[in-house]
N, C-alpha and C positions, 0 to 999 in steps of 0.2 A: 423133739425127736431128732436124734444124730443120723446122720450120714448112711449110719452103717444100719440104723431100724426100720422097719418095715411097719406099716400100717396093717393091722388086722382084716379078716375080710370083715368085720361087721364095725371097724371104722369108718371101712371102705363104704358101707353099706348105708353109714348114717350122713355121707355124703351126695348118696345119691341124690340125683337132680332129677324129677319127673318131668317137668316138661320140656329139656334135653331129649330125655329118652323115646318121650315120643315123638316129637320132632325127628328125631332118625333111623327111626323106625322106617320100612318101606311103608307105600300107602295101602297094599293089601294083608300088612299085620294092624297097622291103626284102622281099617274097615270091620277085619273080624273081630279084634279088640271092644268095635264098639258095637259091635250083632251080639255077643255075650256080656253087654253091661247090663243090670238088672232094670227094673220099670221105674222104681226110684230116680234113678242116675239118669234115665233115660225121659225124665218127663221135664228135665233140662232142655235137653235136644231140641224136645218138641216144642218147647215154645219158642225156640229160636228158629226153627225150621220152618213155622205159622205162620213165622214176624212176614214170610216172603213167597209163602206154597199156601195151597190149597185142598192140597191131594196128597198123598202118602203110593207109593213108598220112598224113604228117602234115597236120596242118590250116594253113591261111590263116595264121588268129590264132597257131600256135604259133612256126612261120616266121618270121612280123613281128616278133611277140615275143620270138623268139630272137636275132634279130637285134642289136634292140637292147639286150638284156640280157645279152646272153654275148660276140657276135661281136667287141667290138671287143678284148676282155680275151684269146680267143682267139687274133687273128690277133697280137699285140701279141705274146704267148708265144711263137710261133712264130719270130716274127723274133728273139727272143731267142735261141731254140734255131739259128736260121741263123749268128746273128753267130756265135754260139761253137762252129760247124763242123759242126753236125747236117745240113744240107740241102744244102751243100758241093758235092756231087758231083749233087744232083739239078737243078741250073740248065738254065733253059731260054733264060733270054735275059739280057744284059746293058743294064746303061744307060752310052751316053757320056756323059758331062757337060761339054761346049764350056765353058770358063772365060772372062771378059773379056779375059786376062791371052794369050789365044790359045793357053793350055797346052790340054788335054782328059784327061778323067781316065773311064777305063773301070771298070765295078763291074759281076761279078754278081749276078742277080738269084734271090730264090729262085723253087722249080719252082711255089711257087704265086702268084706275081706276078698272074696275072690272076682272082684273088678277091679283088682290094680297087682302092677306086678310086685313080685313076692318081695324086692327089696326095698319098695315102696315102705308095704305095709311093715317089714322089722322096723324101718328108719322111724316112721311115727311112733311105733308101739316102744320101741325104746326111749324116745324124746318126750314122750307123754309119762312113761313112767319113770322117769329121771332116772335109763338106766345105763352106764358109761360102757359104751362099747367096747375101748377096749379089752375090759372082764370079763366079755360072753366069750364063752367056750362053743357054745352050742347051741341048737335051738329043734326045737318040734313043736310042729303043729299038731295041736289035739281036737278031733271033731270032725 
């Protein structure tokens, strides 16, 4: 890339760094971040939360905390476990991906797409489907 090129926004996108982001996050968007992670994602928590409590509900600081010291190792797992056929059958939405090329490339998504933020989820779903950012024009969610 010269001087004078710009990186695309879904360059941009396939660089994102998740647990940067949550890390600088305030702690009351990584608190509600982690009240809307599903019971899946959330049965992490719980048995870290065991390892040292006895009683529920969790706290502020454990939440925040959890967040950024577990969650992104977690959801990272997880997609691993999708690519290689675990969550397969539990898709709830797909993404198109609009190419410059005017081709378009459809990928499901896994069922837990909406527990991580949206650039999260292009950057896997492109990397999984070996698809070069550059070339995306566009994209939508379907479902």
């Amino acid at each position: 890339m010269t001087a004078t090129e710009t990186k695309t926004n879904y360059e941009a996108i396939a660089e994102f760094d998740l647990k940067q982001f949550i890390g600088e996050m305030p702690v009351d968007g990584r608190v509600e971040m982690f009240r809307d992670l599903g019971d899946h994602t959330q049965e992490h928590a719980d048995d870290e939360w065991l390892k040292t409590n006895d009683t529920y509900p969790y706290t502020e600081a454990f939440m925040s905390d959890w967040m950024v010291s577990h969650y992104p190792s977690v959801i990272e797992g997880k997609f691993n476990l999708f690519e290689n056929g675990a969550f397969i059958n539990l898709a709830s939405a797909d993404v198109v991906f609009e190419m410059r090329d005017g081709s378009s490339k459809q990928v499901v998504t896994p069922d837990f797409w909406n527990e991580m933020p949206r650039e999260y989820l292009l950057k896997m779903l492109m990397k999984g489907e070996s698809i070069d950012p550059a070339q995306v024009k566009a994209h939508l969610l379907v479902g």
